[in-house]
N, C-alpha and C positions, 0 to 999 in steps of 0.2 A: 527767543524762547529756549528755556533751556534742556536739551536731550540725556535722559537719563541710559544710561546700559546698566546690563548684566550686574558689571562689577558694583556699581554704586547700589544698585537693589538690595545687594548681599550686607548692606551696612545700618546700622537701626538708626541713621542720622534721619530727621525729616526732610519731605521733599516739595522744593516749592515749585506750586504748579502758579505758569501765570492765570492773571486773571480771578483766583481763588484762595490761595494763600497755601499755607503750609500743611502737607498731610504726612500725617506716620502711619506706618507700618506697626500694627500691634504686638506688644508680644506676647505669649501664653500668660504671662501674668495679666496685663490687662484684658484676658479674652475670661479669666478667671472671675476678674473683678465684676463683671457683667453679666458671666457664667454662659456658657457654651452655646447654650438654647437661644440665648438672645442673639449670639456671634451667626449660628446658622442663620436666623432672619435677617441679618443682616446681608449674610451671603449670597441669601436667595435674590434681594432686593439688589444687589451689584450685579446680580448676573441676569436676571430674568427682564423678558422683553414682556412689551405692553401685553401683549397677545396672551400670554401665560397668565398677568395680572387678573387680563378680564375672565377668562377661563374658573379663576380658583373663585373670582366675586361675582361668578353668574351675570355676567353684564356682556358677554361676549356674542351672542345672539342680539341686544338690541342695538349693539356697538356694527354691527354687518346688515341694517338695514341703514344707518345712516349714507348720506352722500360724501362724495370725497371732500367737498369743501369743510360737511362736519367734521369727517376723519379728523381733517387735517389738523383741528383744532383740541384735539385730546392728546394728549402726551399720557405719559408714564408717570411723570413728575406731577401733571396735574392731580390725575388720577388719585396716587398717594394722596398729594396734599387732601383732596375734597373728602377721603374718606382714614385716611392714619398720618394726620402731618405731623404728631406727638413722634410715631415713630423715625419720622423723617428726619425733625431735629435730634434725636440722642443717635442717628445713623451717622450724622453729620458731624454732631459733637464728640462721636467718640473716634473718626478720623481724621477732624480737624486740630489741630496745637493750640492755636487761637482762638484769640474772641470770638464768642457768635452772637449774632442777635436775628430777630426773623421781623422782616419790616409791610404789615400786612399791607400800606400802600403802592408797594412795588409786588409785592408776590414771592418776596425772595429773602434768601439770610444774608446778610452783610457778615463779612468777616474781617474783624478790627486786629490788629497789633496796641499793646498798651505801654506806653513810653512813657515816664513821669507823669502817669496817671491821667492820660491823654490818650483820647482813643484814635486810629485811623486807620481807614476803610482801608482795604491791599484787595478786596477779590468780593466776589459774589457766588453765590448758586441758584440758581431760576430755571425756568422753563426753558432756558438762550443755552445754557450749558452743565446741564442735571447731565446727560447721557456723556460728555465729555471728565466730567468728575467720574463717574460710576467707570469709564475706562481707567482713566488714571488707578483708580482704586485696585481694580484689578491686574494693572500691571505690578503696582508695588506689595500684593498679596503675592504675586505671580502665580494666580490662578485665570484660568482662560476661559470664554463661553463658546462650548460645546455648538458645532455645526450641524443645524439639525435639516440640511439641505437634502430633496428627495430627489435622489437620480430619474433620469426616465426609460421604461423598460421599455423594452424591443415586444414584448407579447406580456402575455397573461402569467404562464409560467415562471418566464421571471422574475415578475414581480411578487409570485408564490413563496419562489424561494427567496426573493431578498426580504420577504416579511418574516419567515423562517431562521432566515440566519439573526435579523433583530431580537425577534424573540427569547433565542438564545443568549445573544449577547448582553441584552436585560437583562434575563436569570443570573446569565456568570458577572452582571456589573454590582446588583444585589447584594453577590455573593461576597465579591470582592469591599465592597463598601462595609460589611459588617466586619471584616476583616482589619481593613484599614480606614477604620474612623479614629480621631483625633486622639483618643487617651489612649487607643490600642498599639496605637505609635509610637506615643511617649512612654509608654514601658518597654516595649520591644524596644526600641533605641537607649531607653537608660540601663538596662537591662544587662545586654552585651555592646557596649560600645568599648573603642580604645582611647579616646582622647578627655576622659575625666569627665562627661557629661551624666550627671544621674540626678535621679528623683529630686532632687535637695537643690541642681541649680539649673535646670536644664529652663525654669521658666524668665529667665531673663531673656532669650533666644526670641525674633521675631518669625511672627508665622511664618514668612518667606524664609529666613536663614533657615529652621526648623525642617519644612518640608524637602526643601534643596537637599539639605544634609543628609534627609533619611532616606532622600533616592540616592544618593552617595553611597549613602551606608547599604543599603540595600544592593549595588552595584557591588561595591566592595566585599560582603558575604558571597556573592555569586563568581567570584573573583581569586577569594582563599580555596571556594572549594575546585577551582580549575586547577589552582597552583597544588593542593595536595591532590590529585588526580594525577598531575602530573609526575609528582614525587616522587609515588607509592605504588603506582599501577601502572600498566599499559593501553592506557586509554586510547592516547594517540598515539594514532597507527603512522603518522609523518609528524616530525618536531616541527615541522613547520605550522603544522595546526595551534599548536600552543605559542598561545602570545601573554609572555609575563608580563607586561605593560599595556596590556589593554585594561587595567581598571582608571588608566588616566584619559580616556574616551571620554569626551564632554558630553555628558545627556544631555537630552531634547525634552525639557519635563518643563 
């Protein structure tokens, strides 16, 4: 099986997953091509667990009187299929490279390679490995699903204030989210950047290279203004506080 890093993510080559075949990393132009709206539902659908599913489709109360045997029996994957499979295959199709076809006997899409006009099967997606694809997905997006684990309090109080500090952090995630949604980045980045990326070519860039760069670039502004701090004023009060090569600090993003 082959293990992908960091470096190879950073590269718009596609990547083959076994089992399934070859998926890309999109980039602004193809998220264009589909338009942004459809990209978010896509997103929602890599990231979101069943629970959230049944939630938004009102099925979430009759799905919590079933018994664990039924549980067991409902997936995510099926879920979609019985009620948006349309949406499933253009999810599929548009991060797959490959052939697709959806083969209602088996419950699943076959994914062909076409060689002198000869189709052969390389991968599959079903119910056996929907949630294994949907990781893959998300690594080479290099977006991550949010941990929505609840500590346990010591008393009532604390749990007071850990709903409190939530709250908060809702508001300020809101805040931050209209801030930095997708076009608002791509101007702020084409905008002031140093390395020739602007409006005119910045969409060949895959969503992953794209977001990387702009917590770079964003690192990097946070970075010139320490260095003129340094310059121009008496900020620090010990030289040793200023570190001119901390913009080569590998984020954690």
């Amino acid at each position: 099986m082959i293990k992908y890093s960091s470096y190879d993510y950073l590269s718009n080559l596609p990547f083959y997953i076994e089992g399934i075949g070859n998926i890309k990393c999109p980039t602004l132009r193809n998220i264009r091509e589909i338009t942004y709206s459809l990209f978010s539902i896509f997103l929602n659908v890599i990231e979101m667990k069943l629970e959230d599913f049944l939630k938004v489709s009102g099925l979430l109360e009759n799905y919590n009187t079933l018994n664990e045997a039924q549980k067991d029996e409902i997936s995510l994957y099926v879920m979609l299929m019985s009620q948006k499979p349309e949406l499933i295959y253009e999810l599929i199709s548009f991060f797959i490279c490959d052939d697709i076809s959806y083969n209602p006997d088996t419950f699943e899409f076959e994914i062909h390679q076409i060689n002198d006009e000869k189709k052969t099967i390389i991968g599959h997606i079903n119910n056996e490995n929907f949630e294994y694809f949907r990781m893959q997905v998300r690594y080479i997006l290099g977006v991550e699903r949010k941990s929505e684990q609840t500590p346990i309090f010591k008393n009532k109080l604390a749990k007071k204030m850990f709903e409190r500090l939530q709250k908060h952090k809702a508001e300020k995630q809101k805040e931050n989210d209209e801030n930095f949604s997708l076009d608002n980045m791509i101007l702020k980045y084409c905008t002031n950047n140093k390395v020739g990326i602007n409006i005119l070519n910045v969409w060949d860039m895959t969503y992953y290279q794209f977001t990387k760069l702009f917590s770079e670039y964003m690192n990097a502004r946070q970075c010139d203004i320490c260095d003129m701090m340094a310059a121009n004023t008496f900020s620090y009060k010990n030289s040793s506080d200023y570190k001119p090569m901390e913009y080569m600090k590998k984020l954690n993003n």
